[in-house]
C-alpha positions in Angstrom: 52.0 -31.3 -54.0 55.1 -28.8 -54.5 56.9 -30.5 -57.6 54.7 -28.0 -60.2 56.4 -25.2 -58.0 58.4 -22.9 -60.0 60.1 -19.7 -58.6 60.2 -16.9 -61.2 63.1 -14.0 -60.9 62.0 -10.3 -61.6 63.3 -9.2 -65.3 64.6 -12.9 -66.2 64.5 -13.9 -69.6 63.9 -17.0 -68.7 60.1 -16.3 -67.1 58.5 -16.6 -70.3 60.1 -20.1 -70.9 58.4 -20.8 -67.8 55.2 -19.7 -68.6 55.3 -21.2 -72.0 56.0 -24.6 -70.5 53.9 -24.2 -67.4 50.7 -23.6 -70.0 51.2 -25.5 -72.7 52.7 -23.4 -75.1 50.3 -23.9 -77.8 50.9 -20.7 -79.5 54.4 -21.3 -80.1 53.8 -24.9 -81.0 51.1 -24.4 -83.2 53.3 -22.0 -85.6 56.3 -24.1 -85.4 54.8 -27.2 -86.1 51.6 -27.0 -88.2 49.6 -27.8 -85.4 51.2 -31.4 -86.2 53.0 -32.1 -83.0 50.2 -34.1 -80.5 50.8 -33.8 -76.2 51.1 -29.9 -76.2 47.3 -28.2 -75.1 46.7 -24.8 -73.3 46.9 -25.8 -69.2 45.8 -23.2 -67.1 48.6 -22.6 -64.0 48.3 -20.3 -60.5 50.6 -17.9 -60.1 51.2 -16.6 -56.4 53.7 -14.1 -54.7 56.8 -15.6 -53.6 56.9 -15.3 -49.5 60.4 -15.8 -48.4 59.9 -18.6 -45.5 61.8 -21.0 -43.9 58.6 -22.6 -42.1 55.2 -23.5 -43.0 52.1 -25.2 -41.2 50.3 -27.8 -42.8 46.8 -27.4 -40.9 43.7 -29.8 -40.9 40.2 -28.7 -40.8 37.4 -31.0 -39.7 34.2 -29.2 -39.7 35.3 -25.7 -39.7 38.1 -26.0 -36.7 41.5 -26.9 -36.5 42.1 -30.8 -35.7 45.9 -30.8 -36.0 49.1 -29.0 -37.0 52.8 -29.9 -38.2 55.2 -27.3 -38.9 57.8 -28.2 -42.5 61.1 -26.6 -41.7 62.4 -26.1 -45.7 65.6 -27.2 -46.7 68.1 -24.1 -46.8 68.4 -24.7 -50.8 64.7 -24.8 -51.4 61.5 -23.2 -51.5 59.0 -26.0 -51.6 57.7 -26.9 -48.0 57.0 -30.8 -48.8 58.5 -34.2 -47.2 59.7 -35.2 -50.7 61.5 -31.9 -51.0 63.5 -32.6 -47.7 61.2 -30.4 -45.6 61.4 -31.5 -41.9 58.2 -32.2 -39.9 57.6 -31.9 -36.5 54.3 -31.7 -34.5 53.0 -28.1 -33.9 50.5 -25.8 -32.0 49.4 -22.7 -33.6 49.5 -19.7 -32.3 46.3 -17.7 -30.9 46.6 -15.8 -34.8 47.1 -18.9 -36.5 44.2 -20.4 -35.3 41.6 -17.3 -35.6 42.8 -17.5 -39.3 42.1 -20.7 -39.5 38.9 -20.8 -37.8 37.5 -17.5 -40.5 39.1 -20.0 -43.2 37.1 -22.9 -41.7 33.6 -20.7 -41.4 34.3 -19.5 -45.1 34.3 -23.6 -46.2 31.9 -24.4 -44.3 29.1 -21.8 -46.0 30.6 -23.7 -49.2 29.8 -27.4 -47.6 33.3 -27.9 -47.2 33.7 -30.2 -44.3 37.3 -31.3 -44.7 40.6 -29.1 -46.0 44.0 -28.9 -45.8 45.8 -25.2 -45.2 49.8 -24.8 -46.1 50.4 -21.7 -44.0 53.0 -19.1 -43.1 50.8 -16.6 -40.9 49.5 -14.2 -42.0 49.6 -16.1 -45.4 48.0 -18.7 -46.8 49.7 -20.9 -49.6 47.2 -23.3 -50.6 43.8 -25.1 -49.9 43.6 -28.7 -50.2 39.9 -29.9 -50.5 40.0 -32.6 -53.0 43.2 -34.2 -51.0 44.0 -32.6 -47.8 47.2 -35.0 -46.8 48.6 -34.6 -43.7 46.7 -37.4 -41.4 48.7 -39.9 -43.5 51.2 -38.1 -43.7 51.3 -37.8 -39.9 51.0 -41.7 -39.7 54.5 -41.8 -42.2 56.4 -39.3 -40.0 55.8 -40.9 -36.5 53.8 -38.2 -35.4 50.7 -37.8 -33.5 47.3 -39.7 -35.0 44.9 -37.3 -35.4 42.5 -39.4 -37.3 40.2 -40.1 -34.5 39.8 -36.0 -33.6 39.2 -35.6 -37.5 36.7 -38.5 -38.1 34.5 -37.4 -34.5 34.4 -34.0 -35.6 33.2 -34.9 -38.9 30.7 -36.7 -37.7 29.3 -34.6 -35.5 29.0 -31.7 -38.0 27.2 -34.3 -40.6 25.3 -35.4 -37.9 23.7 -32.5 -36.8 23.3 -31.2 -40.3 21.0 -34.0 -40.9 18.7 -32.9 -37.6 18.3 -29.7 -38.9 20.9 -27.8 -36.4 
């Protein structure tokens, strides 16, 4: 959801801070306190590149393929590609790449029984899957664009369907 998202300098003291925080921080806790001080716990947290952008896709998969696309123009002060973070949405076509990568993303999912999935992209990268709570066809509602929920929901339905005959 982009407010977890921390961007860590090369050789800055204050990385381990982050780190610390970001996981829990148990060690340091449990010496200082005793192990008396209750809220702290070891978290796990993903750490990924840093891919300078100024655009990413948010992409919707229904049943493997691509339903629909919006592209999140960052704010010039931040890193984070969401609405909340003053991103700017607009309604989006991918490109020829954009959409092979998202249609080997979509087989991949699929051999997992994964049906429906959200991709934050900036080709030839891929930020983050979103399976649990893809976004976006809301989110689409909120911003004035396109409704994509009818594409979405057929497609669906189709692949469920014909997964129950056997196809």
């Amino acid at each position: 959801m982009g407010c977890p998202v921390r961007l860590a300098e090369p050789g800055s003291t204050n990385n381990r801070v982050l780190l610390q925080s970001m996981t829990g921080n148990t060690a340091v806790t449990e010496l200082l306190t005793k192990g008396g001080l209750a809220g702290y716990r070891n978290r796990y947290y993903v750490l990924q590149q840093f891919v300078p952008n100024a655009e990413e896709k948010r992409v919707i998969l229904a049943a493997g393929r691509p339903v629909a696309a919006q592209a999140h123009r960052l704010a010039p002060d931040e890193h984070r590609g969401n609405t909340a973070h003053r991103a700017r949405c607009t309604d989006t076509a991918l490109t020829p790449e954009e959409r092979d990568l998202c249609l080997h993303i979509g087989e991949r999912l699929l051999n997992h029984g994964i049906r429906f999935a959200g991709l934050d992209l900036a080709y030839p990268y891929v930020f983050e899957y979103k399976v649990v709570n893809p976004g976006g066809l809301d989110e689409r509602l909120t911003l004035g664009l396109p409704d994509h929920t009818p594409d979405t929901v057929e497609a669906l339905l189709t692949s469920l369907t014909s997964l129950t005959n056997g196809h």
